[in-house]
C-alpha positions in Angstrom: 86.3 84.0 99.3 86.0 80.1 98.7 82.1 79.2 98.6 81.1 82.6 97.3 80.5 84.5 94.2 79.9 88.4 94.6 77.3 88.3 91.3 75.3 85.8 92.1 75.3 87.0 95.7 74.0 90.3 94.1 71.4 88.8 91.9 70.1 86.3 95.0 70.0 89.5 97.2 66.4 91.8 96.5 67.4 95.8 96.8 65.7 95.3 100.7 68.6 93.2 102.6 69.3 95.3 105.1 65.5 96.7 105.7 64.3 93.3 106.1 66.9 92.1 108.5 66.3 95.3 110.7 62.3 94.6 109.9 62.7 91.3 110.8 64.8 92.1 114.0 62.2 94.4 115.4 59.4 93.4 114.5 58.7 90.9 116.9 61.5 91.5 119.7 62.5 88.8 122.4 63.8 91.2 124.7 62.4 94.6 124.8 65.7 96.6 125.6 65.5 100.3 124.8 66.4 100.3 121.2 63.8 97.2 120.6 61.0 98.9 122.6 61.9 102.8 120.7 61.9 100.9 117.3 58.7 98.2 118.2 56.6 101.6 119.5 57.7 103.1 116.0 56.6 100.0 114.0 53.1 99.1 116.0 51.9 103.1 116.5 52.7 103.6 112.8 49.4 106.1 112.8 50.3 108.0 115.9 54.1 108.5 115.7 54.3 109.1 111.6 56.9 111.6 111.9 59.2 109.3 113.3 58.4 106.6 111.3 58.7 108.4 108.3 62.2 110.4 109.4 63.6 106.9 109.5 62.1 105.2 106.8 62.6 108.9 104.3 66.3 109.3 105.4 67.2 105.4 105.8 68.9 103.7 102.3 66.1 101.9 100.4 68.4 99.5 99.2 72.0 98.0 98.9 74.1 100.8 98.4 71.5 103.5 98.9 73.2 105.5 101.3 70.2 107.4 102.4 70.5 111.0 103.0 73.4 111.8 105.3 72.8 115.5 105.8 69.1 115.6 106.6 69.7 113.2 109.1 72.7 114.3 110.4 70.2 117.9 111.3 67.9 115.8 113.6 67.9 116.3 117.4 66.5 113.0 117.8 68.5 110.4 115.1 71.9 109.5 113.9 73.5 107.9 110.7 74.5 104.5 110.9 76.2 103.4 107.8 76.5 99.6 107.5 79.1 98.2 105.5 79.6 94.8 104.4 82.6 93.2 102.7 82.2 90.4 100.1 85.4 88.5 98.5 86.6 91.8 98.5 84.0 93.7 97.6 82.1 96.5 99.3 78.8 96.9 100.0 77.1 99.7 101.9 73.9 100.7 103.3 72.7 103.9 105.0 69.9 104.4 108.3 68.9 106.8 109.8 68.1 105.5 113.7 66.8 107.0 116.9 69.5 107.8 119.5 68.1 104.9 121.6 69.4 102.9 119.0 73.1 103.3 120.5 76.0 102.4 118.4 76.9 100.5 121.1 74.0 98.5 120.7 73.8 98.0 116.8 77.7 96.7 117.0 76.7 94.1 119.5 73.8 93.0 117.1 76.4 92.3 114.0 76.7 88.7 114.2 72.6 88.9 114.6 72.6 90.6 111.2 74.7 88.6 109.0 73.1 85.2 109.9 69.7 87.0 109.8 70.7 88.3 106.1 72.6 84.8 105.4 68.9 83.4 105.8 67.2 86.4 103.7 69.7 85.3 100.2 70.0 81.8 101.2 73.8 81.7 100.9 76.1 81.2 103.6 77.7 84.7 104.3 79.6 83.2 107.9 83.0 84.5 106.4 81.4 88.0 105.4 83.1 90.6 107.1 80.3 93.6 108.3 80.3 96.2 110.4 78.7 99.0 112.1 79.9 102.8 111.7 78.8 106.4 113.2 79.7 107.9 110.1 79.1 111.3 111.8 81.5 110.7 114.7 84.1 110.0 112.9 84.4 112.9 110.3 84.7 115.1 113.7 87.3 112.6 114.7 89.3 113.5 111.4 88.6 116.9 111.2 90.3 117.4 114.1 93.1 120.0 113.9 96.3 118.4 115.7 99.7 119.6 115.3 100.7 117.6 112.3 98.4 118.7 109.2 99.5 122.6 111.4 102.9 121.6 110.6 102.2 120.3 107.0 100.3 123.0 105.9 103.1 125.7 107.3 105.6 123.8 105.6 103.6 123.3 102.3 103.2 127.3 102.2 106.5 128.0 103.0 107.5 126.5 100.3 105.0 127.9 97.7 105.9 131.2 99.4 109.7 130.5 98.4 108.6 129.3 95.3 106.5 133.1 94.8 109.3 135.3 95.8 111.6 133.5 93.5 109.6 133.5 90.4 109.0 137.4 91.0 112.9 138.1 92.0 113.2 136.3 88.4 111.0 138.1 86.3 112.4 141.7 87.8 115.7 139.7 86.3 117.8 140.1 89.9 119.1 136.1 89.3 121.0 137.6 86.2 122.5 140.3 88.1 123.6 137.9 90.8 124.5 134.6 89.0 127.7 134.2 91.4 126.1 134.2 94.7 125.0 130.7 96.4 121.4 132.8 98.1 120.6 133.8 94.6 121.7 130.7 93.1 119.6 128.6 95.3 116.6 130.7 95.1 117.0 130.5 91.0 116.3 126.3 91.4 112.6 127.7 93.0 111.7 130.1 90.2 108.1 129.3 87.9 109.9 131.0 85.0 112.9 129.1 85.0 111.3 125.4 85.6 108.0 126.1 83.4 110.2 126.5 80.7 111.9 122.8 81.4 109.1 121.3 82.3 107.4 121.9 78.9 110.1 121.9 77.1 110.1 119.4 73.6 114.0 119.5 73.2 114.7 115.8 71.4 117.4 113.3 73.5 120.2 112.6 72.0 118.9 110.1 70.3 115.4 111.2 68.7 114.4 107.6 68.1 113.9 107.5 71.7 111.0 109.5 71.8 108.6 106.9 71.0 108.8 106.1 74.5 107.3 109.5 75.8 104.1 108.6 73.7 104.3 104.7 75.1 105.0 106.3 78.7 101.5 108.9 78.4 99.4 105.8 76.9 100.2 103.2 79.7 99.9 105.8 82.6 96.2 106.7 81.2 95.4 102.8 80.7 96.6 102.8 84.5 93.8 105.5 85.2 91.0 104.2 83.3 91.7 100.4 84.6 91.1 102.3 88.3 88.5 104.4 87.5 86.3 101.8 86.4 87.7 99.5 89.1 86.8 101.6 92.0 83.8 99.7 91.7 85.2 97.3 94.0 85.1 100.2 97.1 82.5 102.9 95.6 78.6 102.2 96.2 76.8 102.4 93.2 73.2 101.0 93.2 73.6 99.3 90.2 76.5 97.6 91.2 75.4 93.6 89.8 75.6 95.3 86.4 79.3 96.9 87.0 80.4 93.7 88.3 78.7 91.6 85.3 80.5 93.8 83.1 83.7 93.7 84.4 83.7 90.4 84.4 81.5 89.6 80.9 82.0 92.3 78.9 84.6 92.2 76.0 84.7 95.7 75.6 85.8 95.7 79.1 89.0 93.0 78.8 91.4 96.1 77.9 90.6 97.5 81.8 90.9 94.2 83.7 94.4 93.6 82.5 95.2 97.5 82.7 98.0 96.4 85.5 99.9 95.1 82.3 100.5 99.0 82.1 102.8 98.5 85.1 105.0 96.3 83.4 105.0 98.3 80.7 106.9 101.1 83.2 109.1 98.3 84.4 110.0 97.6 81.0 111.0 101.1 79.7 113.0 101.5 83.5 115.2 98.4 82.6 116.4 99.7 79.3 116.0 103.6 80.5 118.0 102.9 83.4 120.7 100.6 81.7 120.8 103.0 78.7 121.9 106.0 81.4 124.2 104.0 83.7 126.1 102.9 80.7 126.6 106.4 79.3 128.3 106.8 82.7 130.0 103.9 83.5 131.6 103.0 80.3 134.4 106.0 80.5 136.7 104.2 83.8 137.4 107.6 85.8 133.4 106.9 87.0 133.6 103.6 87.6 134.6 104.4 91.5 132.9 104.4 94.8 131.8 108.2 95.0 129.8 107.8 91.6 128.5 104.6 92.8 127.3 106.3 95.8 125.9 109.4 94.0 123.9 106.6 91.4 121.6 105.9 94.3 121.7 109.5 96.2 120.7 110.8 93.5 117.8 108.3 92.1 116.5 108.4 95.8 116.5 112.2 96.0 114.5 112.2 92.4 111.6 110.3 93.7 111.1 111.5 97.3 109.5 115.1 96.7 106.0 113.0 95.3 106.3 110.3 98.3 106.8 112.5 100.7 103.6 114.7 99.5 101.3 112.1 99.1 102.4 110.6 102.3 102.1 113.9 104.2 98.7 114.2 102.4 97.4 110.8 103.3 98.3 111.0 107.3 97.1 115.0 107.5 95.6 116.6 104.9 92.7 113.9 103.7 91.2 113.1 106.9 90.6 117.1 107.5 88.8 116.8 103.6 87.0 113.3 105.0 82.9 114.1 105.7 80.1 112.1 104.6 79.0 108.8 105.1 81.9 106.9 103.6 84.6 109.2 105.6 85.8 106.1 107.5 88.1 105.2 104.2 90.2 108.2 105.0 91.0 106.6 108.6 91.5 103.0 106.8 94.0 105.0 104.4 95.4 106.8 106.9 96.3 104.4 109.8 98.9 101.9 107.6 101.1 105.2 106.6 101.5 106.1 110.7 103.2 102.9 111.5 105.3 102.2 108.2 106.2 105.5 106.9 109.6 104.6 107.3 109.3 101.4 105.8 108.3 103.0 102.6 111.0 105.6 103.0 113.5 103.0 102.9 111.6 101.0 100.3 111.2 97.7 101.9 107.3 97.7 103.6 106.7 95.3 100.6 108.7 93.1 102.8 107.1 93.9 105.9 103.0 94.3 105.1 100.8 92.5 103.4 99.4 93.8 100.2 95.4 94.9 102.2 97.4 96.9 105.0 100.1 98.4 102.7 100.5 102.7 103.4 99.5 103.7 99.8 99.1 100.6 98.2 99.9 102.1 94.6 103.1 102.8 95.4 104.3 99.0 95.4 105.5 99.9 92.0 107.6 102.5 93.4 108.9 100.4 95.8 109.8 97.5 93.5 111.2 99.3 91.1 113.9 100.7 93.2 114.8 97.0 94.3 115.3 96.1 90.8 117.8 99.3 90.0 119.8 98.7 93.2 121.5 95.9 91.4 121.4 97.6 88.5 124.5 100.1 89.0 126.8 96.8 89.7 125.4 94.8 86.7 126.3 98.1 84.5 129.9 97.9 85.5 130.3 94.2 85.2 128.6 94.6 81.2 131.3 97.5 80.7 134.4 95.0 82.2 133.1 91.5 80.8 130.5 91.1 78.6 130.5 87.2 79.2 129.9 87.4 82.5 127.4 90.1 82.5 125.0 87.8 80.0 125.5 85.3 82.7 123.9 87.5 85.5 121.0 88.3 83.0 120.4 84.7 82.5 120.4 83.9 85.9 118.1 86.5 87.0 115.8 86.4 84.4 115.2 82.7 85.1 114.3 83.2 88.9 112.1 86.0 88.1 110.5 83.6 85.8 110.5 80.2 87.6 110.0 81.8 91.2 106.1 83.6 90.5 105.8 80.4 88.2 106.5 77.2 91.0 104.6 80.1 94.0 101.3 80.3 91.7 101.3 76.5 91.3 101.8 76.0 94.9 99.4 78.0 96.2 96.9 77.5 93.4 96.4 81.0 92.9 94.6 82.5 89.7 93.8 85.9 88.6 89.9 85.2 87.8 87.1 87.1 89.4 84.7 84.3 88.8 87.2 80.6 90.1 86.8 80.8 93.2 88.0 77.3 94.3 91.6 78.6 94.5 93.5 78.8 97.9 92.3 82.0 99.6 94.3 81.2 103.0 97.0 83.2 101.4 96.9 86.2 99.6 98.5 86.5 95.8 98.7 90.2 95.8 101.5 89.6 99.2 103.1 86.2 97.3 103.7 87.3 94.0 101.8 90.8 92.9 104.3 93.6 94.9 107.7 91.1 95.0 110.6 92.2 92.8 111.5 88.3 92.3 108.1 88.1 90.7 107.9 91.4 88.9 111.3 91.7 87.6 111.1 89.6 84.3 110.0 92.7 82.6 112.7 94.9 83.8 115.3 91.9 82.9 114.0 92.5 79.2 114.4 96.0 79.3 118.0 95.8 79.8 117.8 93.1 77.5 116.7 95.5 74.5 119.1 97.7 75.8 122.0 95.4 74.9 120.2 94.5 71.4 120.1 98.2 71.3 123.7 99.7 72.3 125.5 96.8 70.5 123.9 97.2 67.4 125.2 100.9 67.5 128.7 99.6 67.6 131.4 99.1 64.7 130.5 96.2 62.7 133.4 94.0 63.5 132.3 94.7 67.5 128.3 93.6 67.2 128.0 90.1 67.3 124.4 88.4 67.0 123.3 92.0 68.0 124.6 93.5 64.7 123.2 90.6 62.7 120.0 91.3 64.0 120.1 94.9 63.4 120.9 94.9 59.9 118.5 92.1 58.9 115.9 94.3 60.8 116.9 97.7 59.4 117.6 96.0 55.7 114.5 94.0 55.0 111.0 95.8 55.0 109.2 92.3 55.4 111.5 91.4 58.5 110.0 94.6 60.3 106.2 93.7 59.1 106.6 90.6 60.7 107.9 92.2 64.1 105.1 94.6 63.7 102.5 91.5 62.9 104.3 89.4 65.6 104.1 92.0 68.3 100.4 93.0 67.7 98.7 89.7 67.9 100.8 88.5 70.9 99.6 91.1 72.8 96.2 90.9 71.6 96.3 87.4 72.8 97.2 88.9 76.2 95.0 90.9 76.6 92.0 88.1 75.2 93.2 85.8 77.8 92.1 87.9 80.7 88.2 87.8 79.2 88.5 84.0 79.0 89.8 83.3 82.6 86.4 84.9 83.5 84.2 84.0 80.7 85.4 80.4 80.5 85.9 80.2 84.1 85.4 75.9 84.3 87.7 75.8 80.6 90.7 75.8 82.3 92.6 74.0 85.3 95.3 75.4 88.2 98.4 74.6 85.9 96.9 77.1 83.3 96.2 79.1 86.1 100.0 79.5 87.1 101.0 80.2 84.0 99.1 82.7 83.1 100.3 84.4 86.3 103.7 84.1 85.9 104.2 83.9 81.9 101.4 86.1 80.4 102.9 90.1 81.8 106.2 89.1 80.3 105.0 87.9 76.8 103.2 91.0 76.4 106.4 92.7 77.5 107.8 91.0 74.2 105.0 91.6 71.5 105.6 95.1 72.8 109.6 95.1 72.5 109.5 93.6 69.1 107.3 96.6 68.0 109.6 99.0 69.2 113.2 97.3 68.2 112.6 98.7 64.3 111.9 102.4 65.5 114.8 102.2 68.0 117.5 101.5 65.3 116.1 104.2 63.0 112.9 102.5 60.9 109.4 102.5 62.0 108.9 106.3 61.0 105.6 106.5 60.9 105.3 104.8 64.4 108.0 107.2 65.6 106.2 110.6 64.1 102.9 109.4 66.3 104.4 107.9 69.5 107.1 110.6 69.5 105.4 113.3 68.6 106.7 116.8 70.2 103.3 116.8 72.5 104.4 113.6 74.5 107.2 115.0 75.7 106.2 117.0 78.2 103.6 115.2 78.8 105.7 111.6 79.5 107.8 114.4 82.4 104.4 114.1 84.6 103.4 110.9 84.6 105.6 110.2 87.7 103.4 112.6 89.0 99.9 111.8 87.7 100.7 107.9 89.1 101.0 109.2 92.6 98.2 111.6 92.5 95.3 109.9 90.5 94.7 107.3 93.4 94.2 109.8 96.3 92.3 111.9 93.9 90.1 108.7 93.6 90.0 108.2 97.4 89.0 111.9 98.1 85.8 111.4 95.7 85.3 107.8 97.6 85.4 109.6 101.1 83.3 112.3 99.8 81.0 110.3 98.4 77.1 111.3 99.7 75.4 109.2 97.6 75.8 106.5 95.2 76.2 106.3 91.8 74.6 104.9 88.8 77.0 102.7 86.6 78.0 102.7 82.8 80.0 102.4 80.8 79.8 105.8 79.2 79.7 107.4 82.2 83.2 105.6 83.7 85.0 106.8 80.0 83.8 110.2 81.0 84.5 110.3 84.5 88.1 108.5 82.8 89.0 111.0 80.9 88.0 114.1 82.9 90.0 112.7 86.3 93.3 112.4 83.9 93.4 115.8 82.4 92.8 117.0 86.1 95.5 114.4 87.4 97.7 115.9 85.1 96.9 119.4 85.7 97.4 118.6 89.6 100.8 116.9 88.8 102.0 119.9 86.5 101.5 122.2 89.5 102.9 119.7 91.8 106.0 118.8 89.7 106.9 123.0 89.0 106.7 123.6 92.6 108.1 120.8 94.3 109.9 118.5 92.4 111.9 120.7 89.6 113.3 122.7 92.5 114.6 119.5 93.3 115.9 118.3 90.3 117.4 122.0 90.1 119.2 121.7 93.4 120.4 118.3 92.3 121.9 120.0 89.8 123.5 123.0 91.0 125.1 120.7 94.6 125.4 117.2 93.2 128.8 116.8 91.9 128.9 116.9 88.2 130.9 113.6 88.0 128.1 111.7 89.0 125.7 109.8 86.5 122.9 112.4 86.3 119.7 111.6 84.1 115.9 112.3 83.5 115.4 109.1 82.2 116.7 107.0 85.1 113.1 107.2 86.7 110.9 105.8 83.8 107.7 107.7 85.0 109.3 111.0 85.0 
């Protein structure tokens, strides 16, 4: 919001806001309406109605984001909950009271625009842009508990299927699938079994290539970055009482740098999809009988099938399940969740809402990665073919795309004078970064262009020497000379760590640097990480770097790396259900967030590893046994699986 800073707005701002405006509003009442005349009686005969008094002053929040207690006054004959919420340059706010049912909600709404000048005056800045608003807190969690015929329907079909899934795994273990291999019931039923999908999901078995498995260690660190970045990011829509410090540290903290830019992690996935992706197209496309419309078709039937058992879930989950889960005094998010998913589920299905919603209204705003991702591999299949036929013209694409994913976020951040700081805050706000350039493929795809980059460096450098080219010259001065792959090492480390710096010093430094630098930092600074990470890998991927390879593809990260599909989709609704449960707020620190960090991934993953064995390997299982074995089939194709 131009004009405003959310810390200094904090700091201005006593822990009494809200009291004092509602002090201050009936304290000396110009028109004695029922709710004026209930609350002035309460104020004047302090002595004679004390039990009033002190239900509303004992249950009321004390300060900003004291949410009062929700369940006391929930129990009173005579009161309701009013939470009050108040949303700052994109920050929440929230404030709990406990008010006499003459105090309609009806009547508080009207009184909103009262409020905000009234609490404009109280911290002297100019709040007209602030969005508040009024909320029966208690009305609506019975308005999304209510048992309609959809989460009926979900739930039936969610135990029908762990019912199939039951039966299955004990029809295996009495061994009946070995007695019946032949028949299609049996064969079908097999895909469902525990037994038989346990056993692949943790399974360590090496690629073909074991130098590969440094990405299954790369793949677990970046989706945990993912989760800490959010956990400690929530504080942007959780209430904590403290939350001037959480915001000063976010933004001044050096400690902290390493979470702001933890949507590098994204790029990271983007990265390892290019070259994954390239890298299992090629092994199709390169023998000719494949290269023909059926396979072509069965690429993308088959990638779509991979990724729709977590979409649909979490989709189901958010519309039906989560606003039954939703009481408390923040259960209005599960409504705000919920409501985008009902008009564009089918947008999402057919991966273009990116397109069609702006980033604040998008149904499961996570899954923009999803969504981009499979925008970048539909061209993928056709760029595979045309590096198998002509090599020439295939560089040519590549150097045509990766310019406009690199000019096109580059000339919209200049335009629009967008930055990434939390503190500049002269920047256009009239249109919204996250929309222009955050969740666009044209903006996001430079990574994914150097993925399939390092897959050429990579498969040519595995070819005869007289076929290589510059590829094979850069292999062997790589693989043949020790200091060559110290400086990669040296190279790679300290441009990333120069990523990562620059994020504290947009913040810290926020009047050091001007719009130009602004833009490039959007546009050049996910990409150059991208490269100090590539030229660390390069050396392990054409057999050196053994020491990096025995940590990052060490046997654990496997199986592992095969949920972090899942634990992307599931750590941000796990997030939401604590937000919408929340009854009170927290107290921030740092210690606390690592905690809370680390103990929301192991359970992340433990959710994902029940999720993935019994509803996504049965897919992959099916795909198996009915997709026809001429088509390109690969685990790697989806880089978060």
């Amino acid at each position: 919001m131009p004009g405003i800073n959310v810390n200094e707005f904090l700091k201005a701002s006593d822990t009494q806001i809200i009291p004092k405006a509602l002090l201050t509003s009936f304290s000396n009442p110009t028109e004695l309406d029922v709710c004026t005349q209930t609350l002035a009686n309460t104020l004047n005969y302090f002595a004679t109605n004390s039990s009033s008094i002190g239900e509303i002053i004992q249950y009321s929040g004390r300060g900003m984001n004291d949410l009062g207690d929700y369940d006391s006054c929930r129990r009173l004959p005579e009161k309701y909950y009013l939470l009050v919420n108040l949303v700052l340059s994109g920050f929440m706010m929230n404030f709990g009271l406990c008010l006499p049912n003459n105090c309609s909600y009806g009547y508080m709404t009207s009184k909103t625009t009262y409020f905000k000048e009234l609490i404009s005056d109280i911290v002297g800045v100019n709040l007209d842009s602030i969005y508040l608003s009024m909320i029966d807190s208690a009305e609506m969690s019975k308005t999304l508990n209510q048992v309609t015929k959809g989460p009926v329907i979900t739930l039936l079909g969610i135990g029908l299927v762990i019912l199939i899934v039951l039966v299955s795994t004990v029809m295996d273990y009495k061994e009946y699938f070995k007695e019946n291999k032949k028949g299609v019931v049996s064969s079908l039923l097999w895909c469902f079994s525990l037994k038989r999908n346990i056993k692949g999901v943790l399974s360590t078995t090496n690629r073909v290539d074991p130098n590969l498995e440094v990405f299954n260690g790369i793949r677990v660190l970046s989706i945990a970055w993912i989760v800490v970045s959010h956990s400690f990011y929530v504080i942007i829509f959780v209430p904590f009482t403290n939350a001037d410090q959480a915001l000063n540290d976010m933004i001044y903290a050096t400690f902290l740098t390493i979470v702001k830019c933890g949507t590098i992690a994204v790029d990271i996935f983007f990265f390892l999809s290019g070259f994954l992706a390239a890298l299992s197209l090629y092994r199709s496309f390169k023998i000719p009988d494949r290269r023909n419309a059926k396979c072509f078709v069965m690429t993308y039937f088959h990638r779509y099938v991979r990724l729709l058992p977590f979409l649909l879930l979490i989709m189901v989950y958010t519309i039906y399940i989560q606003p039954l889960l939703a009481d408390g005094p923040m259960s209005y998010a599960a409504d705000d969740l919920r409501e985008p998913c009902l008009d564009q589920w089918y947008q999402v299905l057919l991966y273009y809402v990116n397109f069609s919603a702006t980033f604040d209204q998008f149904c499961m705003g996570w899954i923009w990665y999803i969504i981009v991702d499979m925008q970048l591999f539909i061209f993928l299949p056709a760029l595979i073919i045309i590096y198998c036929l002509n090599k020439k013209v295939f560089y040519s694409f590549m150097v045509l795309f990766s310019m406009i994913t690199l000019v096109v976020p580059l000339v919209l951040s200049f335009y629009y004078r967008f930055n990434i700081s939390n503190v500049k805050t002269d920047n256009n706000a009239k249109y919204d970064s996250g929309t222009v350039i955050y969740i666009k493929p044209y903006c996001r795809g430079l990574a994914y262009c150097l993925g399939i980059i390092l897959f050429v460096l990579y498969n040519e450098g595995n070819k005869e020497p007289e076929k290589r080219g510059i590829s094979g010259i850069i292999k062997d001065a790589v693989y043949n000379k020790r200091a060559v792959r110290y400086a990669l090492y040296t190279i790679g480390v300290v441009i990333m760590l120069i990523v990562v710096y620059s994020f504290y010093f947009l913040d810290a430094y926020p009047d050091k640097w001007n719009d130009a630098f602004g833009a490039l930092h959007i546009a050049l600074v996910r990409p150059i990480f991208i490269i100090g990470l590539g030229l660390m890998m390069y050396p392990v991927l054409i057999g050196r770097g053994k020491n990096l390879l025995s940590i990052l593809g060490y046997y654990v990260f496997n199986p592992l790396a095969k949920l972090t599909y899942g634990v992307y989709m599931i750590h941000l609704p796990v997030f939401f259900y604590l937000w919408i449960s929340t009854l009170q707020a927290e107290y921030y620190s740092i210690s606390d967030r690592i905690i809370t960090s680390v103990m929301l991934l192991i359970f992340c993953y433990l959710i994902s590893f029940i999720c993935t064995l019994i509803f996504e390997s049965p897919i992959v299982q099916l795909l198996k046994l009915l997709v026809d074995s001429e088509s390109p089939k690969s685990n790697s194709v989806k880089v978060l699986k």
